[in-house]
Every structure is written in structure tokens, then in C-alpha cells.
N, C-alpha and C positions, 0 to 999 in steps of 0.2 A: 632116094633123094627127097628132100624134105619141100611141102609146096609152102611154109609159113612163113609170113613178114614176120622182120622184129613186131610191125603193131600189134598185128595179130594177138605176138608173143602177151605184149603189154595189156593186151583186154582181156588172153584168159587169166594173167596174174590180177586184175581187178578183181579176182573174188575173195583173196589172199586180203583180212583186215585186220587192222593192229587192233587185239582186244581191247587196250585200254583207252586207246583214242577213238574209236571206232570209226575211223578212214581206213581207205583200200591200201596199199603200201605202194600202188604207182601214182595215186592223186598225193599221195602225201611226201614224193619226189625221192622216194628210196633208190626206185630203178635208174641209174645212170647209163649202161651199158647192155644192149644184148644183142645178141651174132648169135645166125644161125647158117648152119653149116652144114653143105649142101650132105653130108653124110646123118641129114636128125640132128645133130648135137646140137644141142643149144647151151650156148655161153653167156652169162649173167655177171652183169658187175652190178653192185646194190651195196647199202648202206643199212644201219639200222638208226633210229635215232638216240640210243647211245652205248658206247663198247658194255655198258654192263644191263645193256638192253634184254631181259628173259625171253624176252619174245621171238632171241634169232633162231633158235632149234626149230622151233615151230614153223616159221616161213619158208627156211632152206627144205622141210621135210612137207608143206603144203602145198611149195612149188613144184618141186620134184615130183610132186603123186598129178597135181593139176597138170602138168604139161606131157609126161608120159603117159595121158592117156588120150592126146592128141594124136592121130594116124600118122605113122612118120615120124614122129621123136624119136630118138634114140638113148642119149642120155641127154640129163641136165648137170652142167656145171657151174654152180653158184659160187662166186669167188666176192666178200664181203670184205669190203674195202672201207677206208675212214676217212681219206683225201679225194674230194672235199668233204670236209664232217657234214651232217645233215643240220639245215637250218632251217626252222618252222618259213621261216619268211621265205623259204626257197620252192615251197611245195608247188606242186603240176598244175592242182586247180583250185581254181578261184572260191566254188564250192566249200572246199573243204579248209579254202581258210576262212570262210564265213562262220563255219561249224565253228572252227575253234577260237572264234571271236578276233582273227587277224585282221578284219579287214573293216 
């Protein structure tokens, strides 16, 4: 049985950064959805910001290593999704749209 909050989930994906923009991919509003279940699994809905984004192999394969090596995970299923597409003006924190001159 798995003892982790979705938050949880969401601060150890904060280490997870888009190289070109260099924001985390939860401040920068990718993560839409995640369940975790009470068998470890943990289930991810997420975005990139854009379908011919190079950077999704990377995430799905940084996520996956980052959170199974949390006590209790089982598996990670990252399910990357485009509705709603990602909008700079959409991002988690305020921060990080300072960085990128949004605000």
C-alpha cells in the first residue's frame, strides 16, 4: 500500500526541468492529473508544451526513475494528453512566469 499524496507525487516531479526553458514541468502547469493507487501505481496525466516537443522521452523516462525509487511505488503510468494544450499563461507559479518575462 502506497503511504504518498498526489502533492507529494507533484514535489518529487519538481526535479524533472524542461532543458530549454529551465522551469520544473509542474511550475510550468504540465501535470494536470495524478492518482495514486492504493496498490503503488501511480497514474499521471501531463502535457508537454508542444506535440512535437523533443523533450517528452526524456520526462516520461525521468519520471518513471524519480518516483520508483520512492518506497512503495510500483509502477508509473504517464498517459500524455493535449486537451487542454499547454498555455504559457496557464503555468502553476507565479515564479516562473516571472522567469519567462510573463508577468
Amino acid at each position: 500500500m502506497s503511504q504518498w499524496t498526489a502533492e507529494e507525487i507533484k514535489e518529487a516531479l519538481r526535479q524533472i526541468y524542461d532543458p530549454e526553458i529551465n522551469v520544473n514541468i509542474v511550475d510550468l502547469g504540465l501535470i494536470y492529473k495524478i492518482e495514486v493507487k492504493e496498490n503503488g501505481d501511480v497514474h499521471i496525466d501531463m502535457t508537454l508544451t508542444s506535440p512535437i516537443c523533443p523533450f517528452g522521452e526524456y520526462v516520461k523516462e525521468e519520471a518513471k526513475r524519480i518516483l520508483k525509487q520512492l518506497p512503495g511505488i510500483n509502477e508509473v503510468y504517464l498517459n500524455i494528453v493535449w486537451d487542454p494544450p499547454w498555455d504559457p499563461h496557464t503555468m502553476a507559479s507565479e515564479e516562473a512566469k516571472l522567469d519567462l518575462g510573463l508577468l
